[in-house]
FIRO-137192 format. One line per 3 residues: number of its first residue (from 1); their letters; for each residue x, y, z of N, C-alpha, C. Coordinates in Angstrom, 2 decimals, decimal comma, always signed. Layout:
N
NUM = a = X:Y:Z:X:Y:Z:X:Y:Z | ...
This chain:
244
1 = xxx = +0,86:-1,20:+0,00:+0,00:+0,00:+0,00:+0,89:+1,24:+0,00 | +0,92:+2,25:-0,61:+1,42:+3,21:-0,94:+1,15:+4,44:-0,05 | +2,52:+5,29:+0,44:+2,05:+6,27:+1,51:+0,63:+6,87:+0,77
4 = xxx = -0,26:+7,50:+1,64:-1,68:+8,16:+1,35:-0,99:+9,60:+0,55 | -1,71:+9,95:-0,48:-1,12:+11,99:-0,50:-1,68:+12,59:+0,35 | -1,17:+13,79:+0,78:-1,61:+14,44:+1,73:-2,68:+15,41:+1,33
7 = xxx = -3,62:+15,45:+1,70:-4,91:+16,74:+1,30:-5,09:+17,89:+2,35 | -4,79:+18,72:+2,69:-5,17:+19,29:+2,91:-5,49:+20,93:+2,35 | -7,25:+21,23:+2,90:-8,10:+22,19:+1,61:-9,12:+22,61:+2,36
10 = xxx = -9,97:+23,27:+1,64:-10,98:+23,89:+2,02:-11,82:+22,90:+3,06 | -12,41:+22,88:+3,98:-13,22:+22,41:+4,93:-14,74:+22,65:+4,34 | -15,82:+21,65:+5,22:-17,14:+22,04:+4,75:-17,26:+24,02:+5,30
13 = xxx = -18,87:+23,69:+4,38:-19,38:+24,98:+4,57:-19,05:+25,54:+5,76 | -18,39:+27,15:+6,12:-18,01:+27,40:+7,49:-19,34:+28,38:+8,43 | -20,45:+28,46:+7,20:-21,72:+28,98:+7,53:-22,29:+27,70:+7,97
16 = xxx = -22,14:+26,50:+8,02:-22,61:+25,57:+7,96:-22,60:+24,43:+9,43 | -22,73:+23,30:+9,40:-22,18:+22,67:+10,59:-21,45:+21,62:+10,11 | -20,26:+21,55:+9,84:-19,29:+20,95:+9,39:-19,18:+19,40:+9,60
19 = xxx = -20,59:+18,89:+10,99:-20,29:+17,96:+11,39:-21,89:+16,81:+11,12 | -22,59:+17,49:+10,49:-23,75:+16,68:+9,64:-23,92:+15,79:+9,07 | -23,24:+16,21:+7,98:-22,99:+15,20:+6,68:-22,60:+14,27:+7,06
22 = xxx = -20,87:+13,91:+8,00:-20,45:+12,90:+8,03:-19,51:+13,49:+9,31 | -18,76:+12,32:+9,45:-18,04:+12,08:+11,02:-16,84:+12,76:+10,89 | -16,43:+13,90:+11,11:-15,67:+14,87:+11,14:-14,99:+15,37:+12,28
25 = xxx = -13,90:+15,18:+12,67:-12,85:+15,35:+13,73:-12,21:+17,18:+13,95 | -12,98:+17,49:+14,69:-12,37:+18,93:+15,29:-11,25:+18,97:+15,06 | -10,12:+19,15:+14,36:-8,52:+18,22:+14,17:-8,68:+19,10:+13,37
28 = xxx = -6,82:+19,69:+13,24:-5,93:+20,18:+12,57:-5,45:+19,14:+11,21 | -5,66:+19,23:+9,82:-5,17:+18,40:+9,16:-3,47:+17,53:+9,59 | -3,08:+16,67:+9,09:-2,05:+16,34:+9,56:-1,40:+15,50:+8,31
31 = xxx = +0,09:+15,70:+7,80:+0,60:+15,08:+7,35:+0,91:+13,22:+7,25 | +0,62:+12,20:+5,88:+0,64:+11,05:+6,63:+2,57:+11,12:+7,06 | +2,52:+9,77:+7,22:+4,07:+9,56:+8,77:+4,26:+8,10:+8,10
34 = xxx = +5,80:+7,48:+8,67:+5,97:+7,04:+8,73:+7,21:+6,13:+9,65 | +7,02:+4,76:+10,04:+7,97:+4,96:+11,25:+9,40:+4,73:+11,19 | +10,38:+5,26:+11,80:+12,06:+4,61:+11,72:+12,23:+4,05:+13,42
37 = xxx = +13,07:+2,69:+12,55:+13,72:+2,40:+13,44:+15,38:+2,31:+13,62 | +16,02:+2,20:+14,35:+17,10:+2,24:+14,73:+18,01:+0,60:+15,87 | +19,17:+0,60:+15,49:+19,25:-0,67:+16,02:+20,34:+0,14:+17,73
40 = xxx = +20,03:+2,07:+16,95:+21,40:+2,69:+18,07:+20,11:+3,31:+19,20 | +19,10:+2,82:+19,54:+18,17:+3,31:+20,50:+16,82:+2,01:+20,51 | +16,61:+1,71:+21,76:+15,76:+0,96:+22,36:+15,69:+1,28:+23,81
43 = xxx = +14,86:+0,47:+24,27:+14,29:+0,23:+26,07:+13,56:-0,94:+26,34 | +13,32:-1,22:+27,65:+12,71:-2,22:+28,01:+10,92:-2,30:+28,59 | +10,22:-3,55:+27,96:+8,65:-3,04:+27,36:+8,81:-4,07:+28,66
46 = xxx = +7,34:-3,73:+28,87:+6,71:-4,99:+29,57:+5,14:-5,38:+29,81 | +4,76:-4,03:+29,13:+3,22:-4,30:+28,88:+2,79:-4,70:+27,92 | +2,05:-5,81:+28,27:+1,20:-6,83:+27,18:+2,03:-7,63:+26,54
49 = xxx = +3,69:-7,98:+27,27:+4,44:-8,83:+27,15:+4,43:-9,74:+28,25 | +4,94:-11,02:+27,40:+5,05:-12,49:+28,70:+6,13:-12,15:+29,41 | +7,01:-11,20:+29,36:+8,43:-10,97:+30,10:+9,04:-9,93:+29,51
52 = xxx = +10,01:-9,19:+30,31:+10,20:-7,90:+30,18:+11,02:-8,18:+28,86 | +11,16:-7,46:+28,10:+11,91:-7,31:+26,29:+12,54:-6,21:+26,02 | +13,34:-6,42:+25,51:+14,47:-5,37:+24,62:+13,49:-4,35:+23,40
55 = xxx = +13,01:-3,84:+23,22:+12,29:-3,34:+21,73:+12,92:-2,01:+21,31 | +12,83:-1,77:+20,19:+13,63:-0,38:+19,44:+12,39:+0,69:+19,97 | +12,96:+1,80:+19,89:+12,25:+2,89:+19,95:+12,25:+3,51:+18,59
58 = xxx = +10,71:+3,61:+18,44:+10,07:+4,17:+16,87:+10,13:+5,37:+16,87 | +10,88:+6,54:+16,15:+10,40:+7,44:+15,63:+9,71:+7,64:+14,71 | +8,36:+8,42:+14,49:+7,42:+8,87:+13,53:+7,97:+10,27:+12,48
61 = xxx = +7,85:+9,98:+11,57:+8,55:+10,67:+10,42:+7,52:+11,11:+9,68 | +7,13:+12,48:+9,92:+5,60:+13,30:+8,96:+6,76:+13,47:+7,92 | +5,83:+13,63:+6,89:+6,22:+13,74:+5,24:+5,55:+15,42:+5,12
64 = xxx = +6,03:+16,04:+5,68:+5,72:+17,80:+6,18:+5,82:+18,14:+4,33 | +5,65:+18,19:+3,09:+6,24:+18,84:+2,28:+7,24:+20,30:+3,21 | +7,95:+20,67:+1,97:+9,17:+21,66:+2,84:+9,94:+21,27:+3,59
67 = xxx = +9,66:+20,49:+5,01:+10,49:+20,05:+5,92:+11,15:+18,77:+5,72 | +12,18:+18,95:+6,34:+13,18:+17,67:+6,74:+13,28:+16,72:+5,59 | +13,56:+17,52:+4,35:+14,18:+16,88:+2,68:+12,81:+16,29:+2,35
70 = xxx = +11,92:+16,51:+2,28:+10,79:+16,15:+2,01:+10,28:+17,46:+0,82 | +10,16:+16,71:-0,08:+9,82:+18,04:-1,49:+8,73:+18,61:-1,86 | +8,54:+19,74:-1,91:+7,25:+20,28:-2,34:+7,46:+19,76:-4,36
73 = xxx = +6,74:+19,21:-4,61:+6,27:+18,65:-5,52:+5,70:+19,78:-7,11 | +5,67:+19,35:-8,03:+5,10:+20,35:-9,22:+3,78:+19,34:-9,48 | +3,37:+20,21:-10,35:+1,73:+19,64:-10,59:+2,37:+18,44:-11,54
76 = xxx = +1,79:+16,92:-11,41:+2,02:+16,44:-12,24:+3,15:+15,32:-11,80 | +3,80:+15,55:-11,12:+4,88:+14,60:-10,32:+3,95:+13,97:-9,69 | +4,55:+12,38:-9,29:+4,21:+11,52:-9,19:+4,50:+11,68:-7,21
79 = xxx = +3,79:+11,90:-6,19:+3,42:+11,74:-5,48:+4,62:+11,44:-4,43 | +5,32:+9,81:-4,75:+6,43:+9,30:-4,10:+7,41:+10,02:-4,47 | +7,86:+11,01:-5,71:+8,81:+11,82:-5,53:+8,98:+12,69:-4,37
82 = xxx = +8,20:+13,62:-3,68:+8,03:+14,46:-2,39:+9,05:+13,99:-1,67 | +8,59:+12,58:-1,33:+9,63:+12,05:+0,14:+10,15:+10,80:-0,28 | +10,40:+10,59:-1,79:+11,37:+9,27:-1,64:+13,41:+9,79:-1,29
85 = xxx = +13,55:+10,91:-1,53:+14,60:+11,03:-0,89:+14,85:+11,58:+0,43 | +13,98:+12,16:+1,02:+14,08:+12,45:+2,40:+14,28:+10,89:+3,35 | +13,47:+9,66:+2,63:+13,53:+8,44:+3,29:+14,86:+7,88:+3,19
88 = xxx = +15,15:+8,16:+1,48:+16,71:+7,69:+1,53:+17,85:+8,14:+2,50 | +17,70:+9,58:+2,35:+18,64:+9,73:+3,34:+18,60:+9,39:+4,61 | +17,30:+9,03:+4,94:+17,22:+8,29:+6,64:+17,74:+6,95:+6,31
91 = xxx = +17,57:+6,33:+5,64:+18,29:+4,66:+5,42:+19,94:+5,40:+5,30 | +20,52:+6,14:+4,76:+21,79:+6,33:+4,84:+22,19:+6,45:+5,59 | +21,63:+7,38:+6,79:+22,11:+7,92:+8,40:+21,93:+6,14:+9,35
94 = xxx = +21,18:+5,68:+8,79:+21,51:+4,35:+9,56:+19,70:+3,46:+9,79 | +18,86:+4,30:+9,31:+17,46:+3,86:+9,92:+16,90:+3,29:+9,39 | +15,69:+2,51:+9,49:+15,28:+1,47:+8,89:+13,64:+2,25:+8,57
97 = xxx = +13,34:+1,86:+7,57:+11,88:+2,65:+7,33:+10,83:+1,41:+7,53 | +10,12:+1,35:+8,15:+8,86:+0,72:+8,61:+7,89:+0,72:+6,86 | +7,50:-0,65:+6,35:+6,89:-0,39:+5,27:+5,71:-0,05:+5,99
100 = xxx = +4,80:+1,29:+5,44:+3,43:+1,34:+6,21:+2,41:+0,54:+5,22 | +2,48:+0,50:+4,52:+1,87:-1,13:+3,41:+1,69:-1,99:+3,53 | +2,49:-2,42:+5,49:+2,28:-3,89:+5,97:+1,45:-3,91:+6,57
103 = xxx = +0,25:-4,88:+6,36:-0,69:-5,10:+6,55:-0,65:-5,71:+8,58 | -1,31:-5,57:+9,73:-0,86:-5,72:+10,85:-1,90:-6,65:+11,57 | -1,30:-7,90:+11,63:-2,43:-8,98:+11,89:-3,37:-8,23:+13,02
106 = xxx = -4,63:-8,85:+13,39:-5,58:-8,19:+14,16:-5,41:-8,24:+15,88 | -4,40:-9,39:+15,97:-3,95:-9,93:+17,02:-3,47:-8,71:+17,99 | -2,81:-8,11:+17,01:-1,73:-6,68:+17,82:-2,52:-5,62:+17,69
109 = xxx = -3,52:-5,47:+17,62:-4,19:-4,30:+17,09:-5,47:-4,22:+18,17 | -5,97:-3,04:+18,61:-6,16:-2,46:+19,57:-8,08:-3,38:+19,17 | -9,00:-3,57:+19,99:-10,18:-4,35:+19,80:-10,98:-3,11:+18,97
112 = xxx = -11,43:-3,72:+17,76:-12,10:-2,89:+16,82:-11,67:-2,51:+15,89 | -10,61:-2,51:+15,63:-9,93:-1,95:+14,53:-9,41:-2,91:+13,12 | -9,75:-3,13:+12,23:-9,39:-3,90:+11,37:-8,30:-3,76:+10,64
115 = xxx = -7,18:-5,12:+10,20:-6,31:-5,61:+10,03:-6,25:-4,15:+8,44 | -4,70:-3,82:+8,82:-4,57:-3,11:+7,61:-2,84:-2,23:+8,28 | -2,69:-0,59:+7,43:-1,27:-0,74:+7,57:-1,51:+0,25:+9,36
118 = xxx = +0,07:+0,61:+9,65:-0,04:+1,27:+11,61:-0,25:+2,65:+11,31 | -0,81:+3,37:+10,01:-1,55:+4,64:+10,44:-2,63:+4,47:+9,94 | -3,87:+4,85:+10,53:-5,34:+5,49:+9,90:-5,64:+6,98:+9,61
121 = xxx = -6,50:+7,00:+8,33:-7,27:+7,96:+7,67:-8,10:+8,66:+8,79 | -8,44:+9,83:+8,72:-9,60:+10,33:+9,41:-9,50:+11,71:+8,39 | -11,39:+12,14:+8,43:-11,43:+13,32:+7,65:-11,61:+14,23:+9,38
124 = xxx = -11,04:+15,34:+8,68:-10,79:+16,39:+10,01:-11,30:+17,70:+9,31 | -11,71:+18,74:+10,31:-11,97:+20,12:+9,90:-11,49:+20,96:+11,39 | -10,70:+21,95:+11,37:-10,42:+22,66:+12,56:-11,19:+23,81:+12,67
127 = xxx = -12,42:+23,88:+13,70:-13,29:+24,85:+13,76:-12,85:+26,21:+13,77 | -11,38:+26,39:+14,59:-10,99:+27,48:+14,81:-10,24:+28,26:+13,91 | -9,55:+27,56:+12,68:-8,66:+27,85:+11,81:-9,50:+27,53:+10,60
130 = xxx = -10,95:+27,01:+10,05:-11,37:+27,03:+8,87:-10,82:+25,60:+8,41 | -9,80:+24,86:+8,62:-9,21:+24,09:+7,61:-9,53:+22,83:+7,79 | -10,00:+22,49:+6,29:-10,15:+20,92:+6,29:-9,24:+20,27:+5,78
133 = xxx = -9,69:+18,50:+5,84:-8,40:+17,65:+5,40:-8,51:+16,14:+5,60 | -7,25:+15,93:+5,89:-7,28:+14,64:+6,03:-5,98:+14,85:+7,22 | -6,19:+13,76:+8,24:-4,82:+13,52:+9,69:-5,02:+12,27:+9,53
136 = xxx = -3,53:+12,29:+10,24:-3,40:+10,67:+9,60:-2,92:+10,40:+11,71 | -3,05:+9,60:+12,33:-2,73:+8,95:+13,29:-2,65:+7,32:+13,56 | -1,83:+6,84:+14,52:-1,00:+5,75:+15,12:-2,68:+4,73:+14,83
139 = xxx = -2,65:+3,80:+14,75:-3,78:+2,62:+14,87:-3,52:+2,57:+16,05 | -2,74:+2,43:+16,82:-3,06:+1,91:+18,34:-3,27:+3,73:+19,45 | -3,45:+4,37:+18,37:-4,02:+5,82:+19,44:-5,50:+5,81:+18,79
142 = xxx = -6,21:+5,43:+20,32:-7,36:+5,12:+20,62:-8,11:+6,84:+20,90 | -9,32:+7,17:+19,99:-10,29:+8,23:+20,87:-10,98:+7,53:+21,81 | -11,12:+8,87:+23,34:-11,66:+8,59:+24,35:-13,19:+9,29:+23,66
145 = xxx = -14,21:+8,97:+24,61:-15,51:+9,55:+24,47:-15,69:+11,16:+25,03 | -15,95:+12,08:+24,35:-15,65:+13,42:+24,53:-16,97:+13,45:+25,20 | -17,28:+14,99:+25,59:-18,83:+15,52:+26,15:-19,68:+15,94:+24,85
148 = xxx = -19,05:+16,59:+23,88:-20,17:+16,61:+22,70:-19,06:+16,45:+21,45 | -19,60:+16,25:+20,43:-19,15:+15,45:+18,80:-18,35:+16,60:+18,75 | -18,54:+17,90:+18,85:-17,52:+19,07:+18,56:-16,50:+19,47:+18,63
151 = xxx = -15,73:+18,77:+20,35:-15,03:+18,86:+20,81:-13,99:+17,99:+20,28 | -12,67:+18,84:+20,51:-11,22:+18,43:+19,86:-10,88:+16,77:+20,28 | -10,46:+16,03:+19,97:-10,66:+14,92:+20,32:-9,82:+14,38:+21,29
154 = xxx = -9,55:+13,34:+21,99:-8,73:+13,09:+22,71:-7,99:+11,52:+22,85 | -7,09:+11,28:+22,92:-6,54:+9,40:+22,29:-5,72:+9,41:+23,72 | -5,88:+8,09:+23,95:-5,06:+6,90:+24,73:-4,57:+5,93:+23,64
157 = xxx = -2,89:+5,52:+23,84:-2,52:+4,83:+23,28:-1,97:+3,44:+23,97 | -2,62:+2,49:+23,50:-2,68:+1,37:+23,50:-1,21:+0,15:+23,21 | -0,90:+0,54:+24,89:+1,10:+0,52:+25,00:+1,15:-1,63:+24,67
160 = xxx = -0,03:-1,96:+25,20:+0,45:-3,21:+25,54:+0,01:-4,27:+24,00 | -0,87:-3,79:+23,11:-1,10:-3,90:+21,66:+0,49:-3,40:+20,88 | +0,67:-2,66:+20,89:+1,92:-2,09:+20,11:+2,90:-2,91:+20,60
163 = xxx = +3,45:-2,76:+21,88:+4,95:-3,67:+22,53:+4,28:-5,36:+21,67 | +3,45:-5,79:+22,09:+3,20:-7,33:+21,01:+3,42:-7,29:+19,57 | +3,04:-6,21:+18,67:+3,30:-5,89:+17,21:+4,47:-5,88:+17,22
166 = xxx = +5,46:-4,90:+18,26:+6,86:-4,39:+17,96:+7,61:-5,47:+18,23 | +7,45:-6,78:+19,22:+7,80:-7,90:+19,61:+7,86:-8,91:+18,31 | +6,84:-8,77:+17,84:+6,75:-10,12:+16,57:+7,48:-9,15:+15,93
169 = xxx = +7,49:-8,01:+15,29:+8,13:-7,75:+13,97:+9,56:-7,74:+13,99 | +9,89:-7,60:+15,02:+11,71:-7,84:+15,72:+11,87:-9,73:+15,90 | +10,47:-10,49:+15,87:+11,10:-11,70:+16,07:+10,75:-12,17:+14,53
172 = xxx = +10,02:-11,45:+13,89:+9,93:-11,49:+12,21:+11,53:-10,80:+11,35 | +12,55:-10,30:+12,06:+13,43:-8,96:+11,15:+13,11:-8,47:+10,97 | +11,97:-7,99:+10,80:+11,10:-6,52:+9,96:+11,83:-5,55:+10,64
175 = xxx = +12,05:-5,44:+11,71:+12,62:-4,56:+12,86:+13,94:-4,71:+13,40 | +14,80:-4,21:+13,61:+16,39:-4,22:+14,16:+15,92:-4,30:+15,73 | +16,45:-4,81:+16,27:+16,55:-4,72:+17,67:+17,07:-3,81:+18,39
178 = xxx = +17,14:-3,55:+19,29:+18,53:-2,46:+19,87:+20,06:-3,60:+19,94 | +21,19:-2,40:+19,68:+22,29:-3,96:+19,46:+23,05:-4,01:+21,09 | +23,85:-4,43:+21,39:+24,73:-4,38:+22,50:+25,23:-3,04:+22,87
181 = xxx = +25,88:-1,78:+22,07:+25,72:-0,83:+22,75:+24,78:+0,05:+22,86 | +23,66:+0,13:+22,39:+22,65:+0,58:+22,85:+22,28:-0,21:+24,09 | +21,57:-0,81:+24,60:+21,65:-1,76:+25,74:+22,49:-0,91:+26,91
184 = xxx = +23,58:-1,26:+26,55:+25,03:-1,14:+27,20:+24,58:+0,33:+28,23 | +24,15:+1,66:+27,05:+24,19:+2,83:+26,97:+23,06:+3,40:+28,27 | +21,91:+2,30:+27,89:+20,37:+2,83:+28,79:+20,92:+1,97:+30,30
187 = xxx = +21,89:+0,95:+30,07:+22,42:+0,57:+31,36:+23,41:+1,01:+32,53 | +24,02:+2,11:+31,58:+24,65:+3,39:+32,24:+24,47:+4,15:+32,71 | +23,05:+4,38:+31,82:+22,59:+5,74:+32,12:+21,16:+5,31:+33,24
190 = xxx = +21,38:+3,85:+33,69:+20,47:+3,55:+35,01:+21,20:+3,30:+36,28 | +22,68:+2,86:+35,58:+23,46:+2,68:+36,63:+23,73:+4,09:+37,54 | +23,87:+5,43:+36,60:+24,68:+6,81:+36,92:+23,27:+6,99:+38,05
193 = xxx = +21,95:+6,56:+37,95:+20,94:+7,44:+38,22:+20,44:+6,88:+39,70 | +21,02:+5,61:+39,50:+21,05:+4,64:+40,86:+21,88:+5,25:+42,04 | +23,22:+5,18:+41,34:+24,09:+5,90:+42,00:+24,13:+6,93:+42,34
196 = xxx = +22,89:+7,93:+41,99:+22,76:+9,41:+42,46:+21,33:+9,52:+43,63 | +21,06:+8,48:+43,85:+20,06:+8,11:+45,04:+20,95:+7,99:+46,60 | +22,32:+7,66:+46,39:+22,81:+7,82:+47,59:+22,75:+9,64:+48,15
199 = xxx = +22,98:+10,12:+47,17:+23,24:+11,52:+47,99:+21,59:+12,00:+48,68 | +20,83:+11,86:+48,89:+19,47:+11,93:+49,21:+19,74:+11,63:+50,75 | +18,93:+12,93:+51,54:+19,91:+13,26:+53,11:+18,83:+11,85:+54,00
202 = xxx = +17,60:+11,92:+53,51:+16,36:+11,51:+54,51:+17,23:+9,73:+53,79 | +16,64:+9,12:+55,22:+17,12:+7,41:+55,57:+16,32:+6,75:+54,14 | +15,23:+7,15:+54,81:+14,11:+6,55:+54,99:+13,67:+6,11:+53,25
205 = xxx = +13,94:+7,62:+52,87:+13,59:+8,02:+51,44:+14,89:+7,37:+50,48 | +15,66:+7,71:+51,14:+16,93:+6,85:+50,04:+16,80:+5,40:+50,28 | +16,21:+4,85:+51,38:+16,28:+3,51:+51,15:+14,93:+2,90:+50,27
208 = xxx = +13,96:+3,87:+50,36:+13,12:+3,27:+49,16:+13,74:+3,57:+47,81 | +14,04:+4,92:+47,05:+14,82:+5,10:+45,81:+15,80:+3,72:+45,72 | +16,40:+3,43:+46,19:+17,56:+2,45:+46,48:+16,67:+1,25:+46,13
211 = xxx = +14,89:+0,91:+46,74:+15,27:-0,64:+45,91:+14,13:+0,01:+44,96 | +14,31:+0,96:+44,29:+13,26:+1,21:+43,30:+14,43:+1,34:+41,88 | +15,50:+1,60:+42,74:+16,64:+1,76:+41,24:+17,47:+0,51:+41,16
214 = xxx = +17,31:-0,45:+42,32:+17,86:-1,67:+41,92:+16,97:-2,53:+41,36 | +15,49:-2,60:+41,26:+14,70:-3,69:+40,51:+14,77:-3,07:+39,18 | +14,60:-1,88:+39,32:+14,88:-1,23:+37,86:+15,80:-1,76:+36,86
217 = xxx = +17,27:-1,70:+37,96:+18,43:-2,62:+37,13:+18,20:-3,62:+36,79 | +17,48:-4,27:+37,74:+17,88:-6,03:+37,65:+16,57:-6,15:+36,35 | +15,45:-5,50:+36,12:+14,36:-5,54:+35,28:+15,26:-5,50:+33,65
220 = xxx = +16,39:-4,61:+33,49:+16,71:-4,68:+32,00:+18,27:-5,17:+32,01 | +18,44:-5,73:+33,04:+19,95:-6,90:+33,03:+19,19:-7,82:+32,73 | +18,06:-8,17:+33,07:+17,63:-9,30:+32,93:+16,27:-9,74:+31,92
223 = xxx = +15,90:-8,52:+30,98:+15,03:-8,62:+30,47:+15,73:-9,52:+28,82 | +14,64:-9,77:+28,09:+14,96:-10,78:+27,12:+15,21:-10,08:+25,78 | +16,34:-10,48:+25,14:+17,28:-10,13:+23,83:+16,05:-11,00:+22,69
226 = xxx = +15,30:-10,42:+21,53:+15,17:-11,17:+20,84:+15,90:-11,62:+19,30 | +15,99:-12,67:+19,23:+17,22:-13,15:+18,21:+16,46:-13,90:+17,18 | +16,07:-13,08:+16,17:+15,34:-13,74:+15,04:+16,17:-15,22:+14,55
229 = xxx = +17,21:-15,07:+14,04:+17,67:-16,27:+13,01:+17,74:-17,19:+14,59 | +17,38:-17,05:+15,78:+17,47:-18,18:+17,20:+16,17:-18,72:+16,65 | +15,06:-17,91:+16,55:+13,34:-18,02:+16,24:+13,45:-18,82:+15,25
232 = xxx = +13,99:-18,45:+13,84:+13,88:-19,12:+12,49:+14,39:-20,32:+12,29 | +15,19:-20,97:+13,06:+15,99:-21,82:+13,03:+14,71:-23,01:+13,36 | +15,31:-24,40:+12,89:+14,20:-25,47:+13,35:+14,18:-25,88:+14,40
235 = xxx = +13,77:-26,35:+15,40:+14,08:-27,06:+16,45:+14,40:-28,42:+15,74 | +15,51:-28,85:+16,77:+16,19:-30,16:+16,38:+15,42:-31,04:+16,81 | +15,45:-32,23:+16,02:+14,39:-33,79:+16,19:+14,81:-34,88:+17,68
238 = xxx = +13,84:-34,99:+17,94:+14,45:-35,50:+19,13:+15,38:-37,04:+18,79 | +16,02:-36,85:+20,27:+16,87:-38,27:+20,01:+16,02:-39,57:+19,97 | +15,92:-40,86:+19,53:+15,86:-41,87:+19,07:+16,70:-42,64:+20,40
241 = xxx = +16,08:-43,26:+21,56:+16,35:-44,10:+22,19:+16,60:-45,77:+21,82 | +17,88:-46,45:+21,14:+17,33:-47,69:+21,28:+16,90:-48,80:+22,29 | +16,46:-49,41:+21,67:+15,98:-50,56:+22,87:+16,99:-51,65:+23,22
244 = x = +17,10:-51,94:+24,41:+18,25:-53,06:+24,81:+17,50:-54,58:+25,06
């Protein structure tokens, strides 16, 4: 599936009630996105996982035309010109581009939402600014129930759906893992923070910080590395006992 183009344009009638016709999001248009990953940044998940895990940390990449090598386009160019080199150069700096075309079994996906790629469509109009469009947001950022249809909307995102998606697609390759010094790096920088709980004057209070920064440690010394080609590999046949 091919990134969406971006629309944004005139909004319904502004004499009008913008929200009649059809299901229309108080929302600022929004550029579609797409995600990078990195094998030099991760942390440790543990919601809606069987055990604490290693997973990369996703950055979201709007396709802003103008911004961040992303091209404002001529009439007539083909769409993927805009941002097929802004992406390249993120694969050069080291990042991995998330195909958003991959379809995301229903399993990982938040209850209600049907199998398709990790951003959704919504038509939007911003009451205050006139502008309509199209925003594109996360499948697993959930709207809460507002007080009336008018109001700007509001999302919870759905940590323990995503860490399971981000889990299989790292035990699929789709995803880089974090490597050994990344790891290494968030283990330093828990160790330095542990170690700055001693200076804390009250007993009482440093001895709780103290086992709140040692389970902490022991939670991503000890949380689980996933190793695709370990996954892909067959399990070996069992041994063959003979009989005496």
């Amino acid at each position: 599936m091919p990134i969406p183009q971006q629309t944004i344009g005139a909004g319904p009638d502004p004499f009008g009630d913008p929200f009649t016709a059809q299901n229309t999001l108080n929302l600022r248009p929004s550029a579609p996105f797409v995600y990078l990953a990195s094998v030099e940044s991760g942390s440790v998940r543990v919601e809606g996982l069987e055990e604490p895990t290693w997973l990369p940390e996703l950055a979201l990449f709007r396709l802003n035309p103008g911004v961040q090598g992303v091209e404002v386009i001529r009439d007539g160019q083909p769409r993927q010109s805009a941002w097929a080199m802004a992406l390249e150069a993120r694969r050069r700096e080291g990042w991995v581009v998330l195909d958003p075309g991959l379809s995301i079994p229903a399993e990982y996906l938040p209850e209600g939402e049907p199998a398709g790629p990790y951003w959704r469509e919504e038509i939007v109009y911003h009451q205050r600014t006139g502008i309509g469009g199209k925003a594109y947001r996360e499948v697993w950022s959930q709207r809460l129930p507002s007080r009336r249809p008018t109001a700007p909307p509001r999302y919870s995102f759905d940590k323990a759906s995503f860490n399971r998606w981000l889990s299989w697609m790292v035990g699929q390759d789709l995803v880089p893992a974090p490597d050994a010094m990344a790891r290494d790096e968030v283990l330093a920088q828990l160790e330095a923070w542990a170690s700055s709980q001693s200076r804390i004057p009250d007993s009482t209070l440093r001895a709780q910080r103290d086992t709140v920064a040692a389970n902490r440690l022991e939670l991503h010394r000890s949380a689980r590395v996933i190793d695709p080609a370990a996954l892909a590999a067959p399990s070996p046949a069992p041994v063959k006992r003979s009989r005496k």
